[in-house]
C-alpha positions as CSV (number, residue, x, y, z in Angstrom):
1,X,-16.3,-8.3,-30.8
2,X,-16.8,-10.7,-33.7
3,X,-15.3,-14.2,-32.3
4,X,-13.4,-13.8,-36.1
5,X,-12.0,-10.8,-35.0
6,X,-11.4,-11.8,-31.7
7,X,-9.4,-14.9,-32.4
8,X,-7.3,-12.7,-35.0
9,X,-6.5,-10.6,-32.3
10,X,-5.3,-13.1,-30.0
11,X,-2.9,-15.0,-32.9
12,X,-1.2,-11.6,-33.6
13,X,-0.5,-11.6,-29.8
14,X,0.2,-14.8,-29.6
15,X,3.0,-14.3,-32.1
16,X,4.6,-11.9,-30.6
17,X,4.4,-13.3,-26.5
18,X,8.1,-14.2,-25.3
19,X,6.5,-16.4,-22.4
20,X,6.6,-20.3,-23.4
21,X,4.0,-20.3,-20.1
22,X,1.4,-17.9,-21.5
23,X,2.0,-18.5,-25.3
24,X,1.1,-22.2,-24.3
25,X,-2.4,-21.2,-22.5
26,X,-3.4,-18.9,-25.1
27,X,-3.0,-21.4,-27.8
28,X,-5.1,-23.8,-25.7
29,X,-7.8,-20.8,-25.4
30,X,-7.8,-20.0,-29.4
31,X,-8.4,-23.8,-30.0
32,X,-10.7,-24.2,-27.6
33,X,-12.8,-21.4,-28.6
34,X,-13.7,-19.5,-25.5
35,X,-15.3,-16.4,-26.8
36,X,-15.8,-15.6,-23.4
37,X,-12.6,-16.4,-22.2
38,X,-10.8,-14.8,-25.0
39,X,-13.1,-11.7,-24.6
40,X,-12.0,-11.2,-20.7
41,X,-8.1,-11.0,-22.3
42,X,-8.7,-9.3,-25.3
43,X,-11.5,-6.4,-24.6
44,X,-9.2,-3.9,-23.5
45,X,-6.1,-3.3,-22.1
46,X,-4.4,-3.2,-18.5
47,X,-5.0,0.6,-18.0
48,X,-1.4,2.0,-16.1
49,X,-2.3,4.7,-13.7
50,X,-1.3,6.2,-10.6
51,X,-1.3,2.8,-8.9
52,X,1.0,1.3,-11.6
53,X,-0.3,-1.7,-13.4
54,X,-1.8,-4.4,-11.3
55,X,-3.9,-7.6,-12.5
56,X,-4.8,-11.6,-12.6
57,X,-1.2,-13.6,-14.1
58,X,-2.5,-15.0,-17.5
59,X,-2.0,-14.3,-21.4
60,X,-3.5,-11.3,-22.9
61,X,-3.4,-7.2,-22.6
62,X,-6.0,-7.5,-19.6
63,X,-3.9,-9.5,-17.9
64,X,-0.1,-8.9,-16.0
65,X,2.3,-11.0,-18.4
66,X,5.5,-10.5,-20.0
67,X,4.1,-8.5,-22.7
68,X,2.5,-6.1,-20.5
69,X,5.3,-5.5,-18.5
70,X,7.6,-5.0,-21.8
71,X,5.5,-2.1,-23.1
72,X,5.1,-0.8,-19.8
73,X,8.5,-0.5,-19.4
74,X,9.7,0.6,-22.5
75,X,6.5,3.7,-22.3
76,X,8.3,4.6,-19.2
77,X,11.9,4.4,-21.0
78,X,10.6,6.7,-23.7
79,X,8.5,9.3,-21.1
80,X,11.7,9.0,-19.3
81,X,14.5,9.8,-22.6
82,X,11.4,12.6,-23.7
83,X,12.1,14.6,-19.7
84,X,15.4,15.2,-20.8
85,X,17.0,12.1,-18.5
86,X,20.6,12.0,-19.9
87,X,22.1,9.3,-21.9
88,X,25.5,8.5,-22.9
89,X,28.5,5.6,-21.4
90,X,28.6,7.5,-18.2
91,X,25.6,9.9,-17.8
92,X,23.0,7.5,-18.9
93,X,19.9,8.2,-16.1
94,X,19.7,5.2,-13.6
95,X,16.6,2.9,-13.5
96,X,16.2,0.8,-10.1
97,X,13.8,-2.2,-10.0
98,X,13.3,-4.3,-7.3
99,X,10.8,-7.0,-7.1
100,X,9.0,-9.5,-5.1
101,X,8.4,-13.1,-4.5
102,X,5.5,-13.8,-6.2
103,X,4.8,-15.5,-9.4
104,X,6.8,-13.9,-12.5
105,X,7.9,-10.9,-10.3
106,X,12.0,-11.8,-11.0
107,X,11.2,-12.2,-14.6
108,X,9.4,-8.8,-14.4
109,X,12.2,-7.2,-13.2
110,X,14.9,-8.9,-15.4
111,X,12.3,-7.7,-18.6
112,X,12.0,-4.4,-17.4
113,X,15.9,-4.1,-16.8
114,X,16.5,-5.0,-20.7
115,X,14.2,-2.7,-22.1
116,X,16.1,0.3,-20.3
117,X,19.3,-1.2,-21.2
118,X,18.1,-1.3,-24.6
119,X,16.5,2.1,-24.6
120,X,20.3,4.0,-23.9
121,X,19.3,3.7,-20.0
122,X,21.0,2.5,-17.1
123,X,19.3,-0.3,-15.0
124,X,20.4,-1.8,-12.1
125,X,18.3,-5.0,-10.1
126,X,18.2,-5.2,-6.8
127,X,19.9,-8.7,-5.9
128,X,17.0,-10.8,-4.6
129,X,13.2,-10.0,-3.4
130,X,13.3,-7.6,-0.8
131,X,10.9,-5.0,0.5
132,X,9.4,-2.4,-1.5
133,X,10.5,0.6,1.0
134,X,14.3,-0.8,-0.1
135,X,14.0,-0.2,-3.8
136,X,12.0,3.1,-2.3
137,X,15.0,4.3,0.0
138,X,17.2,2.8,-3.6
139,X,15.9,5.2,-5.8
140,X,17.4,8.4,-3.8
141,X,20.3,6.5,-2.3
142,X,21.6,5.9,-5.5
143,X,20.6,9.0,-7.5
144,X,18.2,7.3,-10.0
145,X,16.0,9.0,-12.3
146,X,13.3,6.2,-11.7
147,X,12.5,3.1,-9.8
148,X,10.1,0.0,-10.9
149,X,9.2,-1.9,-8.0
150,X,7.4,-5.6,-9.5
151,X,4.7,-6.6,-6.9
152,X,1.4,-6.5,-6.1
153,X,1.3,-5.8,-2.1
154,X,-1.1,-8.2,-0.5
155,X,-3.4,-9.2,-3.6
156,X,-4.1,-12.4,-4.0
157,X,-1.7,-15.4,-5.3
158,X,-3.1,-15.1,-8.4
159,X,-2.2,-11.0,-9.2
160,X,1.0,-9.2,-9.9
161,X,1.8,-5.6,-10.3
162,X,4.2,-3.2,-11.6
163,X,4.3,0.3,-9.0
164,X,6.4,3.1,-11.0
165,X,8.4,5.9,-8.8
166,X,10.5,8.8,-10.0
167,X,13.7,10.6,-9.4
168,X,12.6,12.1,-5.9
169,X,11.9,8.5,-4.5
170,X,7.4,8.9,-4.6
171,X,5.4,7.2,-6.7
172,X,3.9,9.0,-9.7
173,X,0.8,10.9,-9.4
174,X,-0.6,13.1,-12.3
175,X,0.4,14.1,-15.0
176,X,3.1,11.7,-15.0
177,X,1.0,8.6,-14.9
178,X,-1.1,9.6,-18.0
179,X,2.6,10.7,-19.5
180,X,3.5,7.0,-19.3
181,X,0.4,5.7,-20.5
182,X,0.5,7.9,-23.7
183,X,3.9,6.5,-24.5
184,X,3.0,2.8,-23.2
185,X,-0.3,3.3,-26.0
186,X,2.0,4.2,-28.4
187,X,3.9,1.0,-29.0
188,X,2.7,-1.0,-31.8
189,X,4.8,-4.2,-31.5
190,X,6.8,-5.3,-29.1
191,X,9.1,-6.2,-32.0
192,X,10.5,-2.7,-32.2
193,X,11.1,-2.5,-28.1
194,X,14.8,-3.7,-28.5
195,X,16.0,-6.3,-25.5
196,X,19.4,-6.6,-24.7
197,X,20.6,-10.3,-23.3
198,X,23.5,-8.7,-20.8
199,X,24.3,-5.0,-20.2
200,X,22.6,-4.1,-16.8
201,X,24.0,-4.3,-13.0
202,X,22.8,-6.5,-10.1
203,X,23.1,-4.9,-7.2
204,X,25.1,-6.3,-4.3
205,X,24.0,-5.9,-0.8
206,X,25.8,-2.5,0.0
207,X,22.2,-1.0,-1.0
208,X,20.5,-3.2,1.8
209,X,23.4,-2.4,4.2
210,X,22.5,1.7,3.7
211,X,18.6,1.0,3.8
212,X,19.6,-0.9,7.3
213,X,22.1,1.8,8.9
214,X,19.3,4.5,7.9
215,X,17.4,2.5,10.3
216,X,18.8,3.9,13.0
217,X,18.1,7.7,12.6
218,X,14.1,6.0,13.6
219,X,14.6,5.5,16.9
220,X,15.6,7.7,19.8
221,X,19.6,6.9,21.3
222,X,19.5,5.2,24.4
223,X,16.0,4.6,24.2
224,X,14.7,1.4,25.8
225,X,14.4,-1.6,23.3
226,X,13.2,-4.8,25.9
227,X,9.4,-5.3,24.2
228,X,9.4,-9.0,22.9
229,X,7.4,-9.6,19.5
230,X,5.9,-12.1,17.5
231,X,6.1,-11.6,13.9
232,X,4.8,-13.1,10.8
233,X,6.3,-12.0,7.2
234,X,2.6,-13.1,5.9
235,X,4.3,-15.5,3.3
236,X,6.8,-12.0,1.8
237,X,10.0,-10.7,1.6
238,X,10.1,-9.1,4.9
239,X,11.3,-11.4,7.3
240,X,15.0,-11.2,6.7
241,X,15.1,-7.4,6.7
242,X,13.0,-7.2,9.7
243,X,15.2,-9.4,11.3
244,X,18.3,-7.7,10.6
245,X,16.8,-4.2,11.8
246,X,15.7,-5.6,15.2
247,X,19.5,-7.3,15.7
248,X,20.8,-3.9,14.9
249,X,18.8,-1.8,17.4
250,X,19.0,-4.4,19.8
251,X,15.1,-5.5,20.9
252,X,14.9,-9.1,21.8
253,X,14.6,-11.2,18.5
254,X,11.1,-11.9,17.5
255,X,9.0,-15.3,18.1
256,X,8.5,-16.1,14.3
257,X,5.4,-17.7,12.9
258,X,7.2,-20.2,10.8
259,X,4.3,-21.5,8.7
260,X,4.6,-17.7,7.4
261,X,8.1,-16.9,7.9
262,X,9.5,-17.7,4.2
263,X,8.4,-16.2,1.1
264,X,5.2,-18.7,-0.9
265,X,4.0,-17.1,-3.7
266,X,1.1,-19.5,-3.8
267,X,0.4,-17.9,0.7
268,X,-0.9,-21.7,1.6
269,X,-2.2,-20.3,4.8
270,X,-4.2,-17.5,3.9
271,X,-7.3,-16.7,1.8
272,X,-6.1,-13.4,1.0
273,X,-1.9,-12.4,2.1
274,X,-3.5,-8.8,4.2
275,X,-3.0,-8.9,7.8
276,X,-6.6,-6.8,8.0
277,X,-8.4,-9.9,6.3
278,X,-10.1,-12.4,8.7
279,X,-8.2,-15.2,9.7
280,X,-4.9,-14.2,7.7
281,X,-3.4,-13.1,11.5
282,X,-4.7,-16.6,13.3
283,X,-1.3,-18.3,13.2
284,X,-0.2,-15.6,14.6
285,X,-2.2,-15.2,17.6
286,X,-1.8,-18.5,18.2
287,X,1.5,-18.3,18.7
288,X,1.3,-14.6,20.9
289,X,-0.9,-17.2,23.3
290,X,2.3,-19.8,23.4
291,X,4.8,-16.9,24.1
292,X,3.3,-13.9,26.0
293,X,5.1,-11.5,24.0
294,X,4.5,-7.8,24.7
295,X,3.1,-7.0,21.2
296,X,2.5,-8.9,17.7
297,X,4.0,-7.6,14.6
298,X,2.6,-8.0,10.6
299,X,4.0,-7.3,8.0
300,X,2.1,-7.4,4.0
301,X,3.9,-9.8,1.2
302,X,6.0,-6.6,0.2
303,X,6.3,-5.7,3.9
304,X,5.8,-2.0,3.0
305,X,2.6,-1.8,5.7
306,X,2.8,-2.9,9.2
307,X,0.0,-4.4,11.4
308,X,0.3,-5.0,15.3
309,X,-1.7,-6.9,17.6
310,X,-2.4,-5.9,21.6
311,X,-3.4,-8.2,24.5
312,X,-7.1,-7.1,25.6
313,X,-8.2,-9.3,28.5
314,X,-7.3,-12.5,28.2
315,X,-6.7,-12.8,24.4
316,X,-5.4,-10.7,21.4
317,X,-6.6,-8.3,18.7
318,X,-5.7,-6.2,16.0
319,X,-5.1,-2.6,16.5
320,X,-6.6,-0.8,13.6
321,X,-4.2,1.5,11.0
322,X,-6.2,4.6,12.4
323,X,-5.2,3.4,16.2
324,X,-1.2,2.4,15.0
325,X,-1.2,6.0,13.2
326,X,-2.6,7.9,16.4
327,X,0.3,5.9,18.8
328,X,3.3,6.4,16.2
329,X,1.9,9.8,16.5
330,X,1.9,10.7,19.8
331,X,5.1,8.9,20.2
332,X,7.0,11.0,17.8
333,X,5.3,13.9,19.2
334,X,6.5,13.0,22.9
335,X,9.9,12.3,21.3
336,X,9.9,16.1,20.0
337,X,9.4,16.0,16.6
338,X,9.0,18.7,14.2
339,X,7.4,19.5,10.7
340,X,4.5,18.3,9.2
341,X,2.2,15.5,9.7
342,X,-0.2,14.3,7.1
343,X,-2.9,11.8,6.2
344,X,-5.0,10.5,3.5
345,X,-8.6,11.8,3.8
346,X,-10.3,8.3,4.6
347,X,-8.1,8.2,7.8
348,X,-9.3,9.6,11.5
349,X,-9.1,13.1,12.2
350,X,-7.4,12.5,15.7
351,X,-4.2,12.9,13.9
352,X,-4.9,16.9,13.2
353,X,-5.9,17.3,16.9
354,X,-2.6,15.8,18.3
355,X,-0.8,17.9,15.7
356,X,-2.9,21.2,16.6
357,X,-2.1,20.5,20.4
358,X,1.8,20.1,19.1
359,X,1.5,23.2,17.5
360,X,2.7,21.4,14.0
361,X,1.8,21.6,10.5
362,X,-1.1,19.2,9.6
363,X,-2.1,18.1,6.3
364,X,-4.7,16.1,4.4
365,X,-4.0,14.3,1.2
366,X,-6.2,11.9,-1.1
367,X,-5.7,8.6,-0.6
368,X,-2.1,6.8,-1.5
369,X,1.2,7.7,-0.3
370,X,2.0,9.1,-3.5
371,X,0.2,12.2,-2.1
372,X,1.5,11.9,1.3
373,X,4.9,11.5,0.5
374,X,4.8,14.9,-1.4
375,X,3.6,16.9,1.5
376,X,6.3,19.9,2.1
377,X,7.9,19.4,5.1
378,X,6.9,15.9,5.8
379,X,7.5,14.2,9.3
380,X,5.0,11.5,9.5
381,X,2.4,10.5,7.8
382,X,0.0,7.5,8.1
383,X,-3.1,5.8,6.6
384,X,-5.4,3.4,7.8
385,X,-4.5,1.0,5.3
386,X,-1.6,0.3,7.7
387,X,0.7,2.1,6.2
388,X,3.5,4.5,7.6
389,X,6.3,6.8,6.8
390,X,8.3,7.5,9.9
391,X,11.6,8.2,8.0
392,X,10.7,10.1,5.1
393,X,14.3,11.5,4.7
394,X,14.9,8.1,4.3
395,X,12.0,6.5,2.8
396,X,9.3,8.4,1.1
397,X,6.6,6.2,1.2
398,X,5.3,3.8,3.3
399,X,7.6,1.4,5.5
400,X,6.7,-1.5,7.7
401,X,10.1,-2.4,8.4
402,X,10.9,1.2,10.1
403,X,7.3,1.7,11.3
404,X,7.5,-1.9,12.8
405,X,10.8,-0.4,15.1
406,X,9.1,3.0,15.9
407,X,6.0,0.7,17.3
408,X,8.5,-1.6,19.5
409,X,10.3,1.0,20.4
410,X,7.3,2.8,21.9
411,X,6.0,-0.2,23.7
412,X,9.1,-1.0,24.9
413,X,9.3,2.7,26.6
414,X,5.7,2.1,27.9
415,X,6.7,-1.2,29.2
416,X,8.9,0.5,31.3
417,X,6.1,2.3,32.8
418,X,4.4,-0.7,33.4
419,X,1.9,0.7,30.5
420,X,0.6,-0.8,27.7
421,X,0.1,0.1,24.1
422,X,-4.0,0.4,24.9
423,X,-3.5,2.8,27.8
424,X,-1.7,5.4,25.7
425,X,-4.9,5.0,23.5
426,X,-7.2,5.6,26.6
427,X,-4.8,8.8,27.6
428,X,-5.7,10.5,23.6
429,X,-9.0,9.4,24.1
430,X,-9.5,11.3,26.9
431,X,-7.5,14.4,25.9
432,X,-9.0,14.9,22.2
433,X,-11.5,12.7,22.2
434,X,-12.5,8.8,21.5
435,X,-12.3,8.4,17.6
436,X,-13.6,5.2,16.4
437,X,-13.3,4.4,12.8
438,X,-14.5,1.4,10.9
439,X,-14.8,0.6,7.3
440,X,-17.5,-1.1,4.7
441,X,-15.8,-2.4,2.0
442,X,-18.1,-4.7,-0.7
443,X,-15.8,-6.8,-2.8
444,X,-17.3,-7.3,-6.7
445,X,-17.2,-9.2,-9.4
446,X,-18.8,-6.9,-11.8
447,X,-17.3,-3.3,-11.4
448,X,-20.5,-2.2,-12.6
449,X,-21.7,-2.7,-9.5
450,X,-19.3,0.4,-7.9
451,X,-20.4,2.8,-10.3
452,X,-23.9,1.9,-9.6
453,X,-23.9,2.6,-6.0
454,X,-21.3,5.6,-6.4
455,X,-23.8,7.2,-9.4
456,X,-26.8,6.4,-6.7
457,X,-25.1,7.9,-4.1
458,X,-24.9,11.4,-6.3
459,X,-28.1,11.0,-7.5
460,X,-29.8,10.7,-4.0
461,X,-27.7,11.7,-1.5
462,X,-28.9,10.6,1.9
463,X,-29.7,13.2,4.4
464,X,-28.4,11.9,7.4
465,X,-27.1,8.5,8.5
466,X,-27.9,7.0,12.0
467,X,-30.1,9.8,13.1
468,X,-27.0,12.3,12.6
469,X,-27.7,15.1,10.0
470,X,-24.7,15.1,7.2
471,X,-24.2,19.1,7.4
472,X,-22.2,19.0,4.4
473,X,-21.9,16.5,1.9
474,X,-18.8,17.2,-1.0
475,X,-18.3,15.1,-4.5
476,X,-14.5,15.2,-4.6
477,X,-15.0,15.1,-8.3
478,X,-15.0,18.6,-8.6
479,X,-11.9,18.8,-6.0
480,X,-11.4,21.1,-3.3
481,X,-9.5,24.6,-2.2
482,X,-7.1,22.0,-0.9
483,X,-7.7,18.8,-2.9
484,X,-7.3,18.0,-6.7
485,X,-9.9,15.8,-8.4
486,X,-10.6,12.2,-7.3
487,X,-13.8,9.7,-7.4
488,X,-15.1,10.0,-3.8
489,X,-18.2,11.2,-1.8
490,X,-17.1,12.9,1.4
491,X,-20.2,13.8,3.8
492,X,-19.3,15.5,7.5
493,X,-22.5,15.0,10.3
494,X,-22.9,16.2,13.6
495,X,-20.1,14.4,15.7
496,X,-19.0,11.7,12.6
497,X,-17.8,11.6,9.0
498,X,-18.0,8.8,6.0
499,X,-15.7,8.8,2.6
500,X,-16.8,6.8,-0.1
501,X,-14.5,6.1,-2.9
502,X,-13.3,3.3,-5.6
503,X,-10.6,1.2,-4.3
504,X,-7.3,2.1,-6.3
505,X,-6.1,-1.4,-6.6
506,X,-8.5,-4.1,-5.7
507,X,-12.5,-4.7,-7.3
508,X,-14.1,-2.7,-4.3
509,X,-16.5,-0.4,-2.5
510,X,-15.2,1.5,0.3
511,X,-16.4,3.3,2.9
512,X,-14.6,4.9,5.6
513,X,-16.6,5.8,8.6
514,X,-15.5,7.6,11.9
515,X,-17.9,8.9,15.1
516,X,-16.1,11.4,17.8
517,X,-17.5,11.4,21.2
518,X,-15.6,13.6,23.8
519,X,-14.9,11.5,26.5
520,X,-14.1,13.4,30.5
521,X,-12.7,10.9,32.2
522,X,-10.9,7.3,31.7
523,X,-14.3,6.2,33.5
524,X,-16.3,7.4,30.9
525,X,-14.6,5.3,28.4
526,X,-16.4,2.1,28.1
527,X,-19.8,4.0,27.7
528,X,-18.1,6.0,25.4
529,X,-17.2,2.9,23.0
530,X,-20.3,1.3,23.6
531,X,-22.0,4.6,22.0
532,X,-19.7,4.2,18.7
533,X,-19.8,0.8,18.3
534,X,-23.8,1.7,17.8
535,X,-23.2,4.3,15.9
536,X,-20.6,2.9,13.8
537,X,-23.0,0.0,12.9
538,X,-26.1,1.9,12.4
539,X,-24.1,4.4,9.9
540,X,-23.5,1.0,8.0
541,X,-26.6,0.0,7.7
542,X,-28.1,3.2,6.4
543,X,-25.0,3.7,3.5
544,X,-25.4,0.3,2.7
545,X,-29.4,1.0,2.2
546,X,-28.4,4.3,0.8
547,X,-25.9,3.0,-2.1
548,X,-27.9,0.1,-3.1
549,X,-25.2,-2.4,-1.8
């Protein structure tokens, strides 16, 4: 664009930004005439799609600001009025936004709470940050037509987001997302978005109270609850919830890692706030070797996922999502559970074979729990990404509050065997299988860079990876009998099977990779592992070759 042009573009938003913070750092980017600066703001605009909105803080349409969150909101007001919701004093559809700790996220809310109120709706805050799966379990608890949640998960400081749900408690898949975006396109000025002072509800703590009591339909009556936890809130909102929900069951209250316990938008002792990052669960193993506890809990910023750590030997390590989905699994399973279990297609397989042996329902989903969640008949479902929904009834998306009791609650029933966490994972190894799974994910600056190595990928498919021939490969483009369109390369080989997709929400390549080898005997373990942990690496190494990354 013609820096002319450019700079015009940035005064009329300037004009029109309600943020003293971000009208003051655009003015200081206009007079200091950044034409590449002002071109990373300006060349575009925040595209809202099935993941919400979710960007870098800062002034401009590329950016998550005031501004942004306005039109989103008021294109979801007006998608909203256009299905039909009903207006009027008393019948006026009910918008529930809850929101986060991080920067902005409360003045998120509060904006998106005027425009409704402006736009004839009802809107009603929750009262502080809390947990995403409360303004989840909100949404159908209170009969709302919609729900805003303002966060972005475990980003980095620097991001916020804005995830949109509807009436039945999910997030929005197609065609509702491109519905919204339509209507958020339409609005030429935020001058004609109208934006009440006063007129919408805060929400008292009866809504928490309901999310807490539903807590107890997770766990089994009489059921032992003696396992002893550390648990880090990762900087978030999850600590006080989580807390409450372990007093009420009645397991020993958790060993807190206090540099992490309260919520820090700025997460001080962390790279990146995502208990799968290295180093983000140190202080946490550090204090699992002061206090011996039975099992270490994680939640994300938002404390919708839930990561645990085991002892092996004579230290600690993370389970992986694919391992935590397999145990919740077999525990609900052993428990009696019926319906349907489902996954995302980038998580193992071993959760079909424990359904098959249960004689349930199994389903696979693309990736998000906005697919999951809409599953007929819906249990459980998991994915790797360490997320859970073990109370969809209650909760229809995923929950590291209630997957954090289900988890305690089955250690605490293994404990009692004198068994651990690990041999319940040697037991399914043994019956269906070992199924190791590990993941190549390639960070990026330029997103270029993705659609290089997806477009090389369909360009020259590889043949086989690690000396295993890929029998069938599939671009999910197209879809499947079971599947609608997405941007992912699925290829099955003899014994293993790699996804490669886009992340949703973060600049990144992944790569999902899992190896089966059937396994006779507890004996034949180790061998077993040794055999994926080659095979695993070796499948790297050829995608990586393969994709040009």
């Amino acid at each position: 664009m013609e820096h002319d042009a450019l700079t015009a573009q940035a005064q009329a938003w300037l004009a029109e930004d309600p943020d003293p913070d971000t009208r003051d750092e655009l003015a200081r980017l206009i007079a200091s005439g950044d034409h590449a600066e002002l071109t990373a703001r300006f060349a575009g605009t925040l595209q809202f799609g099935t993941a919400g909105l979710r960007g870098e803080l800062g002034a401009g349409p590329l950016r998550m600001n005031r501004s942004v969150v306005i039109r989103a909101a008021a294109g979801l007001a007006a998608y909203l009025t256009k299905q039909g919701t009903p207006h009027g004093t008393d019948t006026a559809g009910l918008v529930v936004i809850g929101y986060d700790a991080r920067h902005k996220s409360q003045t998120f809310a509060e904006d998106t709470a005027a425009v409704m109120t402006g736009a004839g709706l009802r809107a009603a805050v929750l009262p502080r940050p809390l947990p995403t799966p409360v303004l989840a379990f909100a949404i159908r608890h209170l009969g709302a037509v919609a729900g805003v949640e303002v966060t972005a998960s475990h980003n980095p400081p620097r991001d916020n987001g804005y995830k949109v749900y509807l009436g039945d408690g999910s997030q929005i898949v197609p065609p509702a997302d491109a519905g919204i975006a339509a209507e958020i396109e339409a609005i030429a000025s935020l001058t004609t978005v109208p934006r009440p002072s006063t007129g919408w509800e805060t929400l008292d703590d009866s809504v928490l109270d309901a999310y807490l009591a539903r807590t107890d339909a997770v766990l089994a009556p009489g059921s032992p609850r003696t396992a002893r936890t550390v648990y880090t809130a990762m900087h978030g909102v999850g600590k006080d919830v989580l807390l409450a929900a372990f007093a009420r069951a009645g397991f020993p209250a958790p060993d807190l890692v206090t540099e992490q316990a309260e919520p820090d938008p700025d997460f001080p002792t962390v790279a990146f706030p995502n208990p799968e990052e290295p180093g983000a669960m140190d202080l946490a193993f550090a204090k699992a070797r002061e206090t011996d506890p039975d099992l270490v809990i994680a939640n994300d910023p938002d404390a919708d996922r839930c990561a645990a750590a085991v002892k092996d030997g004579a230290d600690w390590r993370m389970l992986r999502g694919d391992e935590v989905g397999a145990l919740l699994a077999a525990h609900l399973v052993r428990r009696g559970a019926t319906g349907t279990f489902a996954e995302s297609i980038v998580s193992s397989s071993l959760l079909g074979r424990i359904a098959e042996k249960a004689g349930l329902r199994y389903e696979e989903t693309l990736t998000g729990f906005k697919w999951i969640a809409r599953v007929d008949g819906l249990r459980y479902g998991y994915e790797e990404a360490l997320g859970y929904c073990v109370d969809p009834d209650g909760v229809r998306d995923k929950d590291g509050i209630t997957a954090a009791l289900l988890l305690t609650e089955l250690a605490s029933e293994l404990k009692a065997e004198n068994r651990t966490l690990l041999d319940l994972l040697d037991d399914l190894a043994v019956e269906h299988g070992l199924h190791a799974t590990d993941q190549l994910s390639v960070r990026v600056q330029n997103l270029g860079l993705i659609a290089a190595a997806m477009r090389r990928l369909r360009e020259q498919p590889p043949t086989e990876l690690a000396g295993l021939r890929i029998t069938k490969a599939e671009d999910l483009t197209e879809g499947t009998d079971k599947l609608p369109p997405t941007d992912g390369l699925r290829y099955t080989l003899d014994g293993a099977r790699v996804v490669v997709r886009p992340s949703g929400t973060e600049p990144k390549l992944k790569c999902y990779l899992e190896v089966v080898i059937p396994v006779a005997a507890k004996a034949d373990l180790p061998e077993a592992r040794t055999r994926a942990t080659a095979l695993l690496t070796t499948i790297k190494q050829d995608l990586s070759k393969a994709a040009g990354i």
